[in-house]
Every structure is written in C-alpha cells, then in structure tokens.
N, C-alpha and C positions, 0 to 999 in steps of 0.2 A: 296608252303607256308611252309612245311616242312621244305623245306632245309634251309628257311629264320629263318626259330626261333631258325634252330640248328646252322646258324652264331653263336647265341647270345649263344651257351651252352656250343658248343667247345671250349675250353682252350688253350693253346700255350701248345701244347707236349712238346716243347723245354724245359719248366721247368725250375728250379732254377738251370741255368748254368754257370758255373766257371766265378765267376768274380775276376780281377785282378786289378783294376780301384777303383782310389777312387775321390771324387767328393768335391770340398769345393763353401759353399754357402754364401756370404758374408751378414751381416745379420747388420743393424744397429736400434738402440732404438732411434727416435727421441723425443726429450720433456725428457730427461733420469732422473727419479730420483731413486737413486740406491734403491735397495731393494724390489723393485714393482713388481707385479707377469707381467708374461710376455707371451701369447698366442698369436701366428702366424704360419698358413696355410701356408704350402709351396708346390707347386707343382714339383712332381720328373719327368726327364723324364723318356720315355718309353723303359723298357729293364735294369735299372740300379740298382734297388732296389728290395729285395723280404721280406725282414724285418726289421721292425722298431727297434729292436736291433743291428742292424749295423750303428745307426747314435748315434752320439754326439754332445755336443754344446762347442767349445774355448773359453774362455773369449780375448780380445787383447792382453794377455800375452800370447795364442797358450796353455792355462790350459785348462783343461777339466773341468766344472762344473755342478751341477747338474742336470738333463736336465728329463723331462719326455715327451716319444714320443708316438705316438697314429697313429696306421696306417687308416686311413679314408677311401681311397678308392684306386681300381686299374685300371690298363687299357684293364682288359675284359672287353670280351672275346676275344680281339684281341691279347690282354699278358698276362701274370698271375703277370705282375710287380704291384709293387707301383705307383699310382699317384699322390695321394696327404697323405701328412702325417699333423700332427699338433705338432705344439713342443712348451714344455712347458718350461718356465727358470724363476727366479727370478734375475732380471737385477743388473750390480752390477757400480763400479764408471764409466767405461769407457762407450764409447756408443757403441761401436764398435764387435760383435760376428762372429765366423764363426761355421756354421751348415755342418758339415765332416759328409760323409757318405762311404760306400765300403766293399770291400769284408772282409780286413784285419782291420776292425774296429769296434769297440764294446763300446758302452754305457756302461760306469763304476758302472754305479748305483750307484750314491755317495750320499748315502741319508744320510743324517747326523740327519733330521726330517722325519718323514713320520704321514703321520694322515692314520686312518681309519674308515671306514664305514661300519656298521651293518644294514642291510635294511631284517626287519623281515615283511614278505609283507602278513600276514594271515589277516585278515577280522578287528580284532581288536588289531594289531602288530603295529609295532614302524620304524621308520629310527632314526639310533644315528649315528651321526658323533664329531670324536676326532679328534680335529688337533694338540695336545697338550697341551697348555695352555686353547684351548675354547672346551666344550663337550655342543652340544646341540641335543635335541631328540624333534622330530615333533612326535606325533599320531594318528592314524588313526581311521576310525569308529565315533560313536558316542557311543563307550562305552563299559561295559559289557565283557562278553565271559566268557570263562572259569577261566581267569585269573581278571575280575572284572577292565576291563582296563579303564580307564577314559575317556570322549570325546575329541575326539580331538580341540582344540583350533582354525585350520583352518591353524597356523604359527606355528611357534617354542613355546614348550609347557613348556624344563625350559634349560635355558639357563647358562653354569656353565664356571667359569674364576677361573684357577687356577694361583695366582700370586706366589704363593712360589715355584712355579716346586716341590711339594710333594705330586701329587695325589688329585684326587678331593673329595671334601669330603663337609660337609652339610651346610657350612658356604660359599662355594664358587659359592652357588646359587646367581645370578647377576638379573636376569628377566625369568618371566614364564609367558605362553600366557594362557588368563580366556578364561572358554569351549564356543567354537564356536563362539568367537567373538574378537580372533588377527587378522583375516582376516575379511572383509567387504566392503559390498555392498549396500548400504538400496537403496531403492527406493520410492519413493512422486509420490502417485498419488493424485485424486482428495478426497480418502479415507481416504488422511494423510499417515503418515510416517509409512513405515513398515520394520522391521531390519531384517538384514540377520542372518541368524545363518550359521557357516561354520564348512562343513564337508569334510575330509581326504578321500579319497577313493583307491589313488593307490600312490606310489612312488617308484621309477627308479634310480638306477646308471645309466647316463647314460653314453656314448659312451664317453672319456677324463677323466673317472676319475681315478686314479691312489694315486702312493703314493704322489704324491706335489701338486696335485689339483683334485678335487672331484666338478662335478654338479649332481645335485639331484633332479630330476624333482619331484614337488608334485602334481601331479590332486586332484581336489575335486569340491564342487559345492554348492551353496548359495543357500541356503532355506527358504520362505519364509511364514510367518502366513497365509494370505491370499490368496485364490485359485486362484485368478488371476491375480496372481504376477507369471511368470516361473520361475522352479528353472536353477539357473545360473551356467554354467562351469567356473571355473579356473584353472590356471596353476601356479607354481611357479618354476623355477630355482633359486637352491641354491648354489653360488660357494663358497666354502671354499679352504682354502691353509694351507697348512702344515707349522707350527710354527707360524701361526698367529692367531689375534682373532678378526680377522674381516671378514664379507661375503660378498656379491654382493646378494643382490635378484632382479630378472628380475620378475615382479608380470604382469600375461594377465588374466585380466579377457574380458568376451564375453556379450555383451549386448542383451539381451530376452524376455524387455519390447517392449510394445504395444508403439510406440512414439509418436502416435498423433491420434483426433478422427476422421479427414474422415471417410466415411459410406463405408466398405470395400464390394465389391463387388464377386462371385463366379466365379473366372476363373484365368487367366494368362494374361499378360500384352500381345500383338503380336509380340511383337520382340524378346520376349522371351520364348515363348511358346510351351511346349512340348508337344503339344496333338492342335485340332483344333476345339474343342465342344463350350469349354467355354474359351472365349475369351473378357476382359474386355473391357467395352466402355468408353473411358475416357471421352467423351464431358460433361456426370455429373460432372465427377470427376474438372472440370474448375469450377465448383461452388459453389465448397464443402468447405467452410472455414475451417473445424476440418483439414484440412494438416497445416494450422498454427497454432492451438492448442497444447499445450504439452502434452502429456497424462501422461503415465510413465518417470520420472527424477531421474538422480541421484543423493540423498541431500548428501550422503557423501560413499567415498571411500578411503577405504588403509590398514596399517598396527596396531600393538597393542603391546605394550609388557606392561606387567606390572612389573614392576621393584624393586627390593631389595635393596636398598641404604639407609642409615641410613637417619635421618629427617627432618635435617639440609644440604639441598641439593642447589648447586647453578645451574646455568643456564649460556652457555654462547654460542654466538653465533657473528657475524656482518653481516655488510651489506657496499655494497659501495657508495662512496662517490661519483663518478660522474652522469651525467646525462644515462640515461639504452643503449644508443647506445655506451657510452664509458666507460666501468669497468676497473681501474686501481689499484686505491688502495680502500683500507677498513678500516674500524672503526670497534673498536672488543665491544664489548658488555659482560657486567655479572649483574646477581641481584642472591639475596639471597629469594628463595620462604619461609625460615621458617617455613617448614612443613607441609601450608596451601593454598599457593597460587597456580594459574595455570598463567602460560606463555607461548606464541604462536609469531613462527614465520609466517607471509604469505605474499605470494605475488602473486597480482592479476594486471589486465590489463583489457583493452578493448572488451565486449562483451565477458565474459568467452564462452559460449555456440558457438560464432563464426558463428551464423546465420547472412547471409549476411541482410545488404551489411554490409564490415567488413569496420572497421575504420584502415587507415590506414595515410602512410607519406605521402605531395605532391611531385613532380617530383622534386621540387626547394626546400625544407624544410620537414628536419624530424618534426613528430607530437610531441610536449611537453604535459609533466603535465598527461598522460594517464595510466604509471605505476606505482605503488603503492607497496613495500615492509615497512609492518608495524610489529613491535614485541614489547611488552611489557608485564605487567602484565597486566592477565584478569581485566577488569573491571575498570583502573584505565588507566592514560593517556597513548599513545603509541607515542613512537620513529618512523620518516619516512626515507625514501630514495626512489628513484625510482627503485631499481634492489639489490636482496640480493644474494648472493654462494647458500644459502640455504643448510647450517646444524645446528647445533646445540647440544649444550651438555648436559647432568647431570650428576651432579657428586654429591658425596663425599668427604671427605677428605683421601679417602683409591682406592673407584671403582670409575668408571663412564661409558657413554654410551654417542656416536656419532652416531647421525644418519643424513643421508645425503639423496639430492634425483640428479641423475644425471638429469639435464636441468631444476631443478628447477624454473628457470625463463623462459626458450623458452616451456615449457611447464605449464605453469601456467593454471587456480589458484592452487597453491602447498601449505600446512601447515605444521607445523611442532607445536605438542605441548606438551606440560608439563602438569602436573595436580599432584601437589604434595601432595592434601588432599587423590587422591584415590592414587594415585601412580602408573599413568599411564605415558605412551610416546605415542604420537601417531602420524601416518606420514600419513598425506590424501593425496593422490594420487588427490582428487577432494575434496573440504572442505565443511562443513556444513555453513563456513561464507561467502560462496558468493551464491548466486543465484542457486539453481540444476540445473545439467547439461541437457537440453533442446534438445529431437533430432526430431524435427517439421522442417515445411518446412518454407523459409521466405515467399512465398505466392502458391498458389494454380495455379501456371503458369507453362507451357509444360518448363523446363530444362531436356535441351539433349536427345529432343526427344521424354519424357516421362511426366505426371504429376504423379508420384510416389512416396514413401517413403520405403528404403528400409537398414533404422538404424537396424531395428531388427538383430539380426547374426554377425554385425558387434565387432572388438576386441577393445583392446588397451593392451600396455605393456608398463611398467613405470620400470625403474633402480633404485634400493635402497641402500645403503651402510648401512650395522649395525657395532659399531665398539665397541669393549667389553675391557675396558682398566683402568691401573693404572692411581691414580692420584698423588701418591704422590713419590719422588723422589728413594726410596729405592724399590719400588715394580717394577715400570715402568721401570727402569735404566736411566729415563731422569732428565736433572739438570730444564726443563719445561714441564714436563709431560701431560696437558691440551694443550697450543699451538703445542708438538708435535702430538697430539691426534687430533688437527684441521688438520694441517697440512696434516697428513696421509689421513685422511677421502677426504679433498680437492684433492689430486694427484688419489684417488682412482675415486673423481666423471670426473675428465679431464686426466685419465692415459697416459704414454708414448706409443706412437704407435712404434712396432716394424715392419719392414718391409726388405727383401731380398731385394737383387739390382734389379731394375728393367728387368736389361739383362738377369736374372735367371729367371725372370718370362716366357719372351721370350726365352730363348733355352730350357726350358720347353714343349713348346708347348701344356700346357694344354687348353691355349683360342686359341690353334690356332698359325698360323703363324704371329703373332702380334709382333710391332716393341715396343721396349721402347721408350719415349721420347727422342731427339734429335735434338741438334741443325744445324744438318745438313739441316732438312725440316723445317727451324723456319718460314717460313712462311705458312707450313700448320697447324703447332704448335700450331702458333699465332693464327687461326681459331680454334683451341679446348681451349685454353688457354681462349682468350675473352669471348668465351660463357661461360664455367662452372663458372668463377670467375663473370659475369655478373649476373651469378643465384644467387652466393654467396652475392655479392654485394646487389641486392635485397631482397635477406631473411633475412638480417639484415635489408634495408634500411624502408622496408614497414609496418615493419616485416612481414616475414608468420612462427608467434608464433601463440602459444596455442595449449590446449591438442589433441585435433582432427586434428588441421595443421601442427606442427611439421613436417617437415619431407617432406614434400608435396610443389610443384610450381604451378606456375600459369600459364596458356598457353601464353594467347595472348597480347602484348603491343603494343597497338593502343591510339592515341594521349595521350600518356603520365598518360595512363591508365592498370593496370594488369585488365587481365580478365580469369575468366572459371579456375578450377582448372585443373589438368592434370591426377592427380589419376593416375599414372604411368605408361601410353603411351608413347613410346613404351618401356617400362624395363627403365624408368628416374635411380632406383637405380643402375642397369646395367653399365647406366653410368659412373656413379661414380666409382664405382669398378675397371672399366678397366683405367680411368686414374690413379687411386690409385697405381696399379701394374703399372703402365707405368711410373709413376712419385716419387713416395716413399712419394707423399705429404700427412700432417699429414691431412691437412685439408681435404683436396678431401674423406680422409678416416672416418673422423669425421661424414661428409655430407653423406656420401654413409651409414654407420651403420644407420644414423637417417633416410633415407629414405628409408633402410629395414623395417627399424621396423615401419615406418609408414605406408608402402605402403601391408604390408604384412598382419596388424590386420584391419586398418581403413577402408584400398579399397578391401575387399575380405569378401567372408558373409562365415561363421560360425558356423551358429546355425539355425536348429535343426540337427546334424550328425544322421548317421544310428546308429543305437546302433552296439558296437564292444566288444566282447567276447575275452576276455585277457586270462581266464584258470588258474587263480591265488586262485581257492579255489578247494576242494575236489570232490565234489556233481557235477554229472553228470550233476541232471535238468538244472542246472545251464545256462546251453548253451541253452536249450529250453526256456527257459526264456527269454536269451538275444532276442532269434529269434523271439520271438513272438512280440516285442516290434514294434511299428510303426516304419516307415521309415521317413528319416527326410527330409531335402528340396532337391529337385534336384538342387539347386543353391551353394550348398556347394563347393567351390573353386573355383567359379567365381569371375569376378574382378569388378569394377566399371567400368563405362562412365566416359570422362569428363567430368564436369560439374560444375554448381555455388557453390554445396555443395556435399560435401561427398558419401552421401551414396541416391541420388535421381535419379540414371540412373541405369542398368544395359546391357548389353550388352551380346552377345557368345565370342563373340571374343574380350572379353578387360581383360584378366589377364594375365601375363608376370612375371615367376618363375627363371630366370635366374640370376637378382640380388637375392634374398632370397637364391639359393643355394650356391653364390661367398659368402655371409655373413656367412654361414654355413662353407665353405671351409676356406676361408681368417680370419676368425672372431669367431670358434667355437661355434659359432649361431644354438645352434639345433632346434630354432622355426625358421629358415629359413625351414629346410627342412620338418618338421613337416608339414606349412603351404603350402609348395610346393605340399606335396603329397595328400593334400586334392584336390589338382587341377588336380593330376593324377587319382585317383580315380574318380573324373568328367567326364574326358575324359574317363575314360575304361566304362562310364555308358549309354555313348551314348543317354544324352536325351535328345539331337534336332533332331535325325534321321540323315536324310540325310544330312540336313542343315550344320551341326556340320562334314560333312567332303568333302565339298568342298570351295572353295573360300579361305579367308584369314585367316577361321575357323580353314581350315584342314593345312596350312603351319606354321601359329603361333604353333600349337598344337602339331607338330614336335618338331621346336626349342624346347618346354617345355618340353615334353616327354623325348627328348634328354636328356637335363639337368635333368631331375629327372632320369632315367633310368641308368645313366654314376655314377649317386652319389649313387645310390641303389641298383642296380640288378636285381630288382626285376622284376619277370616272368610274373607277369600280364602284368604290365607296358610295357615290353618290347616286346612282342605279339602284344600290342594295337599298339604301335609305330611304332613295323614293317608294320601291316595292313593298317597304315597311311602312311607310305615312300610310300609303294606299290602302291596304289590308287592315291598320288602324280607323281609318275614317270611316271604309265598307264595313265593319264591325259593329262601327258606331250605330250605323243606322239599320241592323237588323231590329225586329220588334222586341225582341226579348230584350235590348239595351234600351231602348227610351230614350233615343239621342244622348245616351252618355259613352262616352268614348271607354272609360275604363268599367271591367266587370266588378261587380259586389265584392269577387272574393277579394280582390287590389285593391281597396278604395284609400289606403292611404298613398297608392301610387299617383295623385295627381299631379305632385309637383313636378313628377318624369317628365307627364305627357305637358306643362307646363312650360318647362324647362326645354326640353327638345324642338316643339312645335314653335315657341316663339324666334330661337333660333333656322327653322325651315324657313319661317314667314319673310324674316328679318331676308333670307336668301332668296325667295322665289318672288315674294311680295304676288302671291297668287290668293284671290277673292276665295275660294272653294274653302280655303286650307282657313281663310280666319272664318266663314261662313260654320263650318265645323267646331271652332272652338266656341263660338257663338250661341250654336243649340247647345254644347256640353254644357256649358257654364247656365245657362236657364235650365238646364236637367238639374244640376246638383242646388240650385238656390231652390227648388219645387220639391226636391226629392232628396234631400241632406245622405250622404255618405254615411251612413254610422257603423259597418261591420267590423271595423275595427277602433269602433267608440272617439276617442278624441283625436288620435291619429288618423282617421280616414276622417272626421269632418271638419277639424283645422288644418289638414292637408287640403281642404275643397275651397280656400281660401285663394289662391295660387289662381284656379276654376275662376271662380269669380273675379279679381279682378283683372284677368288676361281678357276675359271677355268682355269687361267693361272698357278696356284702352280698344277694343274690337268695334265694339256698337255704339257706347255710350247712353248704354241704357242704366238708368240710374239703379234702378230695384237690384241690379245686382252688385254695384259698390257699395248702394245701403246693408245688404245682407255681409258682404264682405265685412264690413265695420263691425256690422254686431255681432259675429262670429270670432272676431279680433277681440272683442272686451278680456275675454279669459288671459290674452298674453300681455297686457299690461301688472307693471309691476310694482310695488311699493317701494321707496326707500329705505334702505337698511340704516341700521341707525349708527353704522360707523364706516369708514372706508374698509371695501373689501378685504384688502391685503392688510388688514389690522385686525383681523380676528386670531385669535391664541392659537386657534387650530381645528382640526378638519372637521369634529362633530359640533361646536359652536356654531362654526360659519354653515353648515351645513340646514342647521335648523333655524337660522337667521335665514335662509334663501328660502327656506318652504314656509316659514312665516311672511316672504313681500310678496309669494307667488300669487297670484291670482285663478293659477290652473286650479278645475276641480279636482278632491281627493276622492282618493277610493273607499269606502268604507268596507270592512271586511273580506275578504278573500286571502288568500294566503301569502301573499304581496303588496306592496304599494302600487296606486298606480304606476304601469310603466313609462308614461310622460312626465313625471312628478320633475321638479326645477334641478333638482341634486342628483337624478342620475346623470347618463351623459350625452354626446352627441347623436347617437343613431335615432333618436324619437326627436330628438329637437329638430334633423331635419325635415320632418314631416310636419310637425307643427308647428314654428317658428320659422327659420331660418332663409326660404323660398320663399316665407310670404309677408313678412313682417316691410321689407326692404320696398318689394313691390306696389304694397299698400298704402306706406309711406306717400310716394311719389305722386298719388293722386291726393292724395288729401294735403297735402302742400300745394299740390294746383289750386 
C-alpha cells in the first residue's frame, strides 16, 4: 500500500527538460463581438509545457496580444508538465486566434490596462478591486473593530465610476449597498415574513486572477430574526476585467428551510442509512399530508444597490415582439420616474415553484398564452409580451446603471426593479410578485423509491451582469451611449464562446484517447448528433424552464409523454462537454454550462457542512472553537435519484463530478470544483461502511475520485482513491468474477470503471493497473454483459476498446466494432430543427435508429433513440467518441 500512494508522490526526475518545440493551438471566438472578455480551458499534452510564461495568444495578423495565462493543473505524478492551462484575451474584430506555446517563447505582458486587487481578510477588512475606470469595495463583518468599520452590506458596499480618467474622487460615487441588505434571502413561513440580514465573513482571490481579470469569491451567510429560520450560506463570484466597468456576479445561495410539515420521524431512510438502529418506517409517512404542505418559502431573493444618480432619472429596457418559442426582434422601452416613481421589469410562466405535474407543450402544439413578461410603472397600467432579454437601465443625463440577469427568462420568475423615491435597483433572482418559492412534495406518494423530502441542503446559482456607465456622449465616447450600454450588457448575458479546434482537444489526450467529430463516421455521428439536438429540441419545445429545472431533462418518452427527471445520470452534463470539445458547437457549450450549474447546486445536498477552520485570524482558540462545533449531514455531496421532482430521492451511488470539473477546466467554473470536492470528502468519510465500496458504489467512485484527484492533488483524496482502485482490481480477480472487474448485477457500469481507470493510468502510468483492464476487457468480449440487456452490453464497448489502446490485441476492437453496428444511424430526411413538432420528429429518430426494439412488454425499450440522456450514457455516449479514434488510426 506503500508503494501505491508513493506512485502518487514521485515526480518525473526527468524535470524541466530542454525543449526545442513549439506548439500552435488554433483557437476560434464563435458568436464574435469584438472587445468581449474571452476565458477558455485548454488542455496541453503531456511532456510539452512546464510554464505558463511560455505561451502567448496571435490575433489573425500572427500579433501578439494581450493574453493572461493561469496554469490549472498538471500531469502528476506521472509528469511534472502542464495539463491544463486557462487563457485569458479580450477578442478583437477577427474571430480567428492562435494559442503558441514552447521553449523559445514568452508572453509579452502587454498590458496597456491592468486592474488591482486589495483583499484585506481581518475579521472586519475590506476586498477593493480597481479595474480603472470602476473601484468597488465589499465589507466584511458586521462592523466595529479597531478601525470602527461598518457592516458589511452582504454585496458591493460603494461602488465608484471614474468617467474623466482623473482618479476617483467623492463625486464619482455611482451606488452603495445599505448594511446587510444588498444581498437577500427572506423567508415566509406560516409566522409571516422574516428578512435576512447579510453578513461578509471571508473573501478570496481566487485561482485566474490576474492583471486582465480578477474572481473574487465572497462567503457569507443570511441571518435571520427568528430561531427557527437557519442561518443561510452564500457565495458570490465576482469577475471584473481590466479597463472596464462592468462585472459578472455568479450569486449561490444554499436553501436551510424546513419545506414542508410531514411529522419527521428518528432515524434514516434504508437505502440510505449509515448506521442500522434507527431506521425510518415509511408506511406512515403515505398518510402524512404535511409533504404537500409548504412550510418555509422563499418570498424574495437577490441583489440591492442603492444608487447616486441625480432625480430626474429615466428607465429603459424592452422586450420581444414574438411569441416565447420564437425571440427575434425587440421593442425598446423608456419612461421618465420624476424622482418618485418605481418601475419593474418581470417575467413569469407556468407554476413558478414547478411542483409537478408541470404544464407543458403537446407532442403536436407548443402551449400559448402561459408566459408573461410585464414592466411598467408601479401601480399604474403595465406593457405585456410573452418573453423579455431581461435588463434594464437607470440613468441620468451624466451616469447610469445596467443591470442584466443571464437566462432571465429560462430561468424565471426573474425582476428587475427601480424604486426612484428610495433610490434603489433591485435584481430578484426570485420576486416578491409571484407566489414564494414552494419546496413540498406534489403528494405524499413513494417517488423513486422513497416517500421523502430532501429540499433542505439543496443550492442554486443565478448569473448577473452590473454595468456602471456614461450616458452622455462626451464621458462615454459613444455618439449612443444608452443603446451601446444595452447592447454591451446584452453580448455579456449571451457572450461569444471561444473554443480550440477540436483535433487539439484530441491530440491532447487529456479525456483520453477520444476522436473529434467527423465525417468519416457520419453515421455514428448521426447517432450522437440526433440525441443531444433531440434534448435541445425538447427543452425548448416543452419547455424544461424555470428556476429549479433549468439545466435539467427528463428521462423517459413514452406515448408522447416526458417523464421522471434525470437529476444527472449518468454525468448528463459530462455529456455535453465532450461533444462541446468534439465539435466547437456554441450550442452544446451553452447546454453543457446550464447543466453544470444545475446539476451541481439543485441535485447535490449542501447543507449542514462540517465546520472548516480557515486560519484567517490571530487567536489560537480559534481552531478549538471551530472543532467543537457539531458536524453536519453525512449527506453532504451526495447527488439525487431520478425522480418526479428534484430533490425527493436520494441515493449512494447517484452523484457524477466529471461534468462540474470539465466546467471548471473548459469554463473557469470554480463552483464546479468547489462542488466536486464536497463529494470527495463524502467518499474519504466512508459512511455506508462497506456498502459504499462495493458494487457500482465503489466503480462510480473511482471515476470521481479520478476526476477530483487529477484536478487537485490532493493526498486525502488520492489515498482514498488508491484504496478504492485496490479493492476494485482484488475483486476483480476472485473466482466468482472471471477477471471481470464489474459484477453481473452493474454491467451497465462499465463505462465508470472505464472512465475512472483511464484517468488513474493517465496518473500513475502503472503496468498492474492496465494489466487489469486488459483481462476485463477479454472477460466481457468471451462473456458479453447482458443483465441489463443493451445497456450493460453497449456499455462493454468502452471494455473493449480501453483494452485494446492497452494490448493491441485485435479480437477485441474487432468485437468492439461489431457491438457498435446497432449505434449507427440513418438519415433523416430533413433537417432536424425542421420538423413541425415534437411527435413527427420523434418518430423520424426511431425510424434512422438502428437500436433494437422491444417487442411487447408494457414499455418501449428503455434505450430506444427518443428517450433521453440517462440510457444514452451507457450506450452511446463513452463509447462511440472512444471507438472513433482507433478506427481513424
């Protein structure tokens, strides 16, 4: 076991050795609008890189531009190289970049702006960040100290815009956040409304920031009057960019209310139970009406600035003209408030709280008349549309202020409001004008297994745009200073995605030996192409909107029915990522960020953590303090079931970290890994016992460990990991398995132990470890997988060919291939996105499919082409990519 952890400690002696090679990455901005800030995750291979001062960014002219690089991770302990870097640019007319790296080459530093950041982290200290024109400072504490500092507001405490380029000074105060209530949470129980007060407690440079862009994570936590409200964690990332005066806030807050009255019983549910005492009986629990009751809601959530603008301020905003499935063009909107009025934008839909059964489109006709985008002055008659951009302005005739919310509408109900008597702005992430947000059960019936409610712990994360700007043509330098101030906000809420060519992802080999898209294999193409754009096609067509679905599909389509959500089985966002890198598509990447971010906050619990000692003050006791504090749920980075609703099943084995750390890598998403490593910490805590490491427990658990362990280093994590390879391989080879690593009852788990071990190998590069995948893979080509019929033996694809890039024993990429006939697919005979609607196209994809049917039973099969993602990843999706890549050799 020794020499196992000291694979992971040993370094590559070989060291930082002469390189003479230089590398170019060809790097294209789709969606380009010049001047946009620009982050993208690139993966180096292994051996070619040892510092992020050796790379540069070309514009199409072969110039060097400004470029800030951020070395992320490497390929220990097997290299001491680079693996993945992040590079940062602000895009300029062409769309076209190349990403040069090598021996003889050196990042110019061409900073012509740079911003900085002061992050004073004492008990009652400050974060101030300068990007030039904007200086804003958050606080911490609630107050006091030596220095008599004030409480912190929760957000940005004052916010300063210098339009003369002469230093800031007392008049270029723009907005300041009122103490403890820029951030907010309230919560409606049956006691009535109780407000949050918010409080500052810790802030972070984190890992990207530099002189051209700076994230600034703020922790803190929502406090509440009454005792039996819990107080609430949040987070905030704050991106600023150098020479501008606008931010990006990512805002997560963690939900800590009681949701509903069922009569809670002493124990643990059985399938999830870490101990065997107390052991809940659910047969009451079927006649408990309080799981349909709401207990604790949220009346309203978001942002606050209070703003400096003279008194005679206008408003402007629009909204679009067509019906919500089709946004083209827009009608712009102003009024004049006269110093007294308030104005609000919102836009709501169907069942905000999204307790089933949801309302949705039929198979033959999208649903009319159910979206609502209304803004007007309070009080007085309102303007409608079915679907707004959702931002909004204030101004003056000197400043003004944009505020935007990215997916304002796929995420509704969203607001947006004005309040010119107190001389507020405020962006509710959830509004006081619709219904509070409801986390009950739709009835007291067994979903997935369970009759449970299991809101409490659960997150969410909403994208904000603030944009701090001239209005009149001599400050701003625009000859339309408010339409270019829309404009700007707008490209910020739908930015250009920049992306490497897909072939660099593959000669990369950081996912492996994975093929780019091509039209050589368009027929198995065509079988990845029809599903994922099939999901796309439905999240528009059904919609699956709103704040808690966002992000999230539906399992099963049965007569012309979605059912069961998927809560992301197996890694749904996974998906997405790897066709993203496979295809440069802006879309796939669009889907893939939203199903991060949903699958990461909504299907993972949360809340209560252990208490975590940072070290960030003087005083010893300090740490005794922290330790003596309770511990909090052993459920902390477990995932959801699938199921009717969200957060009503839990399971061991249903969380999948592999998308959250590609968002992290691809997307400098630090709540990807954030969120990841609460599920590494789950595993090192072992509290299922024994349960928790065998079966499809202990293989998922690889794959994740992998993925966390490869992006962090970290020696817990990778102890745990190894102890789990180990107890995987000695499994392997008891008699009763036949040198196959996974048991009968998991056989569509191979693409886990696929997925996880190539990633180990990729780290240790230890003979033993592909020796093992070696026998599996001749186990399953001799002895096919079939207990769970096409899912466990097109998952054994994965099997076969891991072990053929292992041996290069032919017999089994031949078996591979023929196992692969079924996922090729026909052409349909018109373009996707040209079918009338949802049960056409539906039966146009099970007529190119090539998968077998089921004949008779009370269902279709469950891999059939038109259901959704959670079967495609077992038969498709892990292995289609992989199989490519040899048969292009």
């Amino acid at each position: 076991m020794l020499f196992l952890i000291g694979i992971f400690i040993l370094h590559n002696q070989a060291g930082v050795q002469a390189q003479s090679t230089s590398y170019s990455i060809p790097v294209e901005v789709k969606d380009n609008v010049p001047d946009t800030p620009q982050l993208l995750g690139i993966p180096i291979p292994k051996g070619t890189l040892y510092s992020s001062d050796y790379v540069r960014v070309l514009n199409a002219y072969g110039q060097e531009i400004p470029s800030q690089i951020t070395k992320v991770s490497t390929w220990e302990p097997a290299d001491a190289s680079i693996k993945w870097i992040w590079v940062f640019f602000f895009s300029e007319e062409e769309d076209t970049y190349t990403v040069e790296y090598g021996d003889d080459i050196r990042n110019g530093r061409l900073y012509d702006k740079v911003l900085t950041v002061n992050n004073n982290q004492r008990p009652t200290g400050e974060v101030e960040v300068n990007t030039g024109p904007l200086r804003f400072t958050i606080e911490k504490g609630l107050g006091g100290g030596y220095l008599n500092a004030p409480p912190s507001s929760g957000f940005m405490d004052k916010v300063e815009l210098d339009l003369e380029g002469d230093g800031f000074e007392e008049d270029d105060v723009i907005a300041t956040g009122a103490p403890q209530r820029a951030n907010f949470l309230d919560i409606l129980d049956d006691a009535g409304l109780d407000p949050s007060k918010a409080a500052v407690t810790r802030t972070v440079k984190e890992l990207g920031t530099g002189p051209l862009h700076a994230i600034i994570r703020v922790e803190g936590e929502y406090h509440y009057e009454r005792e039996d409200n819990n107080s609430a964690p949040f987070v905030m990332r704050i991106h600023a960019y150098a020479g501008k005066s606008y931010v990006r806030v990512q805002h997560t807050f963690v939900y800590t209310g009681v949701p509903d009255k069922h009569t809670k019983q002493l124990g643990e549910y059985e399938a999830i139970a870490t101990q065997m005492v107390n052991i809940i009986d659910e047969e009451p629990l079927s006649q408990d009406p309080g799981f349909t009751q709401a207990n604790d809601r949220i009346a309203a959530l978001g942002l606050r600035l209070d703003y400096k603008l003279k008194d005679n301020t206008t408003v402007y905003t629009e909204a679009f003209n067509e019906a919500w499935y089709n946004p083209m063009t827009t009608q712009a909107f102003s009024t004049s408030l006269e110093g007294q009025k308030a104005f609000s934008l919102l836009q709501s839909g169907p069942n905000p709280s999204q307790i089933p059964p949801l309302e949705n489109s039929g198979s033959n006709a999208r649903m009319e008349g159910v979206f609502e985008a209304s803004w007007g002055i309070e009080g007085g008659s309102k303007s409608t549309a079915e679907r707004a951009p959702g931002w909004i302005t204030i101004a003056d005739d000197e400043r003004g202020i944009t505020v935007a919310f990215d997916q304002f509408f796929e995420e509704y109900p969203k607001e947006l409001m004005v309040d010119a008597a107190a001389k507020t702005l405020q962006a509710y992430a959830w509004t006081p004008n619709v219904e509070p947000l409801s986390f009950a059960k739709q009835n007291n019936n067994i979903d997935s297994g369970m009759i449970a409610n299991f809101a409490q712990g659960l997150a969410k994360t909403t994208d904000m745009i603030f944009f701090f700007h001239g209005t009149d043509k001599a400050s701003s330098g625009s000859a339309q200073p408010k339409v270019d101030a829309a404009n700007q906000v707008k490209t910020l809420m739908r930015p250009p995605v920049a992306h490497a060519s897909p072939e660099w992802y593959s000669k990369s080999e950081a996912f492996g030996k994975i093929a780019a898209a091509s039209d050589a294999f368009a027929d198995y193409e065509r079988h990845l192409y029809h599903k994922f754009d099939w999901m796309r096609y439905n999240q528009q067509w059904e919609p699956w909107y709103g704040m808690l679905n966002y992000g999230d599909f539906l399992t099963y389509y049965y007569r012309n029915e979605w059912q069961m959500w998927t809560n992301n089985e197996p890694a749904n966002d996974y998906m997405w990522w790897l066709q993203f890198i496979r295809t440069g598509n802006p879309d796939y990447y669009r889907v893939a960020k939203a199903s991060s971010k949903h699958t990461m906050d909504v299907d993972n619990v949360h809340w209560p953590k252990d208490p975590e000692y940072v070290g960030d003050t003087n005083e010893s006791v300090h740490a005794f303090q922290w330790a003596a504090q309770p511990k909090g749920s052993p459920y902390i980075g477990m995932g959801r079931r699938h199921a009717d609703q969200h957060y009503t099943s839990l399971l061991s084995a249903h969380v999948w970290v592999a998308g959250w750390v590609s968002s992290y890598y691809l997307d400098g998403n630090h709540r990807g890994l954030e969120v990841a490593k609460e599920t590494a910490n789950y595993y090192v805590k072992r509290v299922f016992g024994e349960h928790g490491l065998t079966g499809r427990r202990l293989y998922l658990s690889v794959w994740n460990l992998a993925e966390i362990v490869d992006a962090t280093k970290n020696p817990d994590y990778t102890a745990e990991l190894m102890d789990r390879v180990e107890q995987m391989v000695q499994f392997q080879y008891d008699a009763d398995q036949g040198h196959s690593i996974v048991m009968n009852r998991f056989g569509y788990t191979q693409v886990y132990v696929s997925n996880g071990m190539r990633k180990v190998i990729q780290m240790t590069d230890e003979p033993r470890y592909r020796q093992s995948i070696i026998d599996h893979a001749i186990r399953v080509r001799d002895v096919p997988p079939l207990n769970h019929d096409m899912e466990s033996y097109l998952s054994s694809i994965s099997s076969l060919v891991l072990g053929y890039e292992y041996s290069g024993e032919q017999s089994l990429l031949k078996e591979a291939v023929e196992r692969a006939q079924v996922l090729k697919n026909d052409p349909l005979e018109k373009n996707l996105w040209k079918y009338a609607n949802q049960a056409s196209l539906s039966e146009a994809l099970e007529e190119a499919s090539q998968l077998p049917k089921r004949v008779g039973g009370f269902r279709p099969a469950i891999w059939q082409m038109s259901n959704g993602l959670r079967i495609f990843g077992w038969t498709s999706i892990y292995n289609i990519p992989y199989l490519e890549y040899w048969l292009d050799d």
